[in-house]
Steps between C-alpha positions, in 0.01 A plus 500: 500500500783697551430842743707827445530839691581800313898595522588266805266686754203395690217570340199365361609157353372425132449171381667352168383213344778235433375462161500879424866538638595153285369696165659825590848402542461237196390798309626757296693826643157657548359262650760448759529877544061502592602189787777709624313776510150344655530516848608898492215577245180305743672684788481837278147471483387347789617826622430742233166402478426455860447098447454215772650143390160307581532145555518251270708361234641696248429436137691508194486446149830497240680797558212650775470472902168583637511607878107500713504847643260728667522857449458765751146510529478134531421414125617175444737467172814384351792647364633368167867556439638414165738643230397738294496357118320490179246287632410614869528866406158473354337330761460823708335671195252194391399485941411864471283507176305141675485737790419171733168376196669121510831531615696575801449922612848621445536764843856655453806490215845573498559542156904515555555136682123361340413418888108502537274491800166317426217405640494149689315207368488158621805336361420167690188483242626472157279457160658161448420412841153451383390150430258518222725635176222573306356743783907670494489528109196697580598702724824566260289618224251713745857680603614550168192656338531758758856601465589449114140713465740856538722598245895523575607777614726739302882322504384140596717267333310411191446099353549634169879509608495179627359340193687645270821355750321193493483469124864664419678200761249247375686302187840489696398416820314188426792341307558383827212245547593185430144348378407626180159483567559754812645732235215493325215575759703796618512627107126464533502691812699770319235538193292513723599787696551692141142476430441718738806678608382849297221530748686432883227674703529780773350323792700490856610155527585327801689272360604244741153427657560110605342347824767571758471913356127507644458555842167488760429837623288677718324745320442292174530115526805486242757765403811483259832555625849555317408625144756516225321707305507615160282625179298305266244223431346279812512239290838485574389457886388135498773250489572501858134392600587245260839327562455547901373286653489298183254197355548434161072455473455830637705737280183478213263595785708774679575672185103511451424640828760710525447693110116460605520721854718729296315566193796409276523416125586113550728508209667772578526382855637171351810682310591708758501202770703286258709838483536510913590063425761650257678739737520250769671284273743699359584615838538139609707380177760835532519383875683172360198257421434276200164370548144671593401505889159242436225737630638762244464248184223380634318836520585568172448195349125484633466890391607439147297243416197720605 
């Protein structure tokens, strides 16, 4: 943990995970330009906003450091500082439309830097922190019925685009599997995804609602955290309850509960979660792999022989 004072002066000291300043400055330009910048930007709003550092560690995520604060009067919270992008940009706009019904209460927004204040929750008691995975798949599925049950707002990014990026990159991309029989379950994935890519859905998607994204709160005994939202079908929301966390005899019986607590078309459900199988993989194979990560195939190789 590395501790930094804005410009040299004495001041409220803000700690830096080591891991956080290791991906920064192995990063790209931006992303050693949003570590540079860090320390000035919590100090910024520590004092713009009339914050308290509260004690505790600090949290952070990929490209995101989450300070414990308490405001001036003495709300505990924590203030999110991250780089504005494609991806967090809407996670301001998705907070505000859940207005606090299943995910964390967004209470302020720059929109320029993408820094948030937000209400505290009890970071030492993750989702996946819970024993029984059955009981956390549930509590997945209660938390996405709620959110995907509002449509997108106007601008969201959309899952139509993404398919359609999905399809165009499909054929060369996954040239580069060695295993011929990998190339062929992610072709299946693919006609999959364009039996149902004319109708992508408007629903508010979470998108990345895994174990570690859930969080015990006070008010409600789970919230989600760190949306990267977008537009379109929550069928498209389950492969994360599947693949974290993974057991290869579970995925039949997660997809069940999961499509059953949300009402959803199971075949339907089915494409587009062989769709979300398809994007990791092509993500993973432009990234400079060959082969399948195992819980991926395996998900998809249990799904299509539904």
């Amino acid at each position: 943990m590395d501790r930094f004072t804005h410009g040299g002066r004495v001041g409220r000291v803000i700690d830096i995970p080591d891991e956080l300043i290791a991906r920064g400055r192995d990063g790209d330009e931006a992303d050693r330009a949003f570590l540079a910048a860090l320390p000035g930007r919590a100090e910024e709003f520590l004092s713009r906003w009339g914050l308290r550092l509260g004690a505790g560690p600090p949290m952070y995520g990929m490209c995101a450091l989450v300070l414990p604060v308490t405001a001036a009067d003495g709300t505990p919270a924590v203030l999110k500082l991250q780089p504005p992008d494609e991806e967090t940009e809407g996670e301001p706009v998705a907070l505000r439309v859940w207005d606090g019904a299943g995910a964390v209460r967004l209470l302020r927004h720059d929109a320029g830097t993408g820094t948030m204040l937000l209400e505290r929750l009890d970071s030492a008691r993750p989702l996946s922190a819970v024993a029984d995975s059955r009981e956390a798949v549930r509590v997945i599925a209660g938390l996405l019925s709620r959110l995907t049950s509002v449509p997108a707002p106007p601008g969201m990014r959309r899952l139509a685009d993404s398919a359609a990026r999905m399809l165009e990159r499909t054929p060369r991309v996954v040239r580069a599997l060695r295993d011929r029989a990998e190339r062929r379950l992610l072709a299946d994935c693919a006609a999959a995804v364009r039996e149902v890519a004319a109708e992508p859905g408007d629903r508010l998607l979470h998108w990345d609602l895994h174990y570690d994204n859930v969080l015990a709160a006070g008010r409600e005994p789970w919230l989600a955290i760190d949306p990267k939202p977008l537009a379109g079908d929550p069928g498209f929301e389950l492969l994360p309850a599947l693949v974290n966390r993974f057991d290869a005899a579970e995925v039949r019986w997660r997809f069940d509960a999961l499509t059953d607590v949300l009402g959803l078309d199971r075949s339907r459900a089915r494409a587009w979660t062989l769709g979300r199988v398809l994007q990791n993989c092509l993500w993973d194979i432009e990234e400079g792999e060959d082969t399948l990560a195992p819980e991926q195939l395996e998900v998809a190789l249990r799904l299509r022989s539904r």
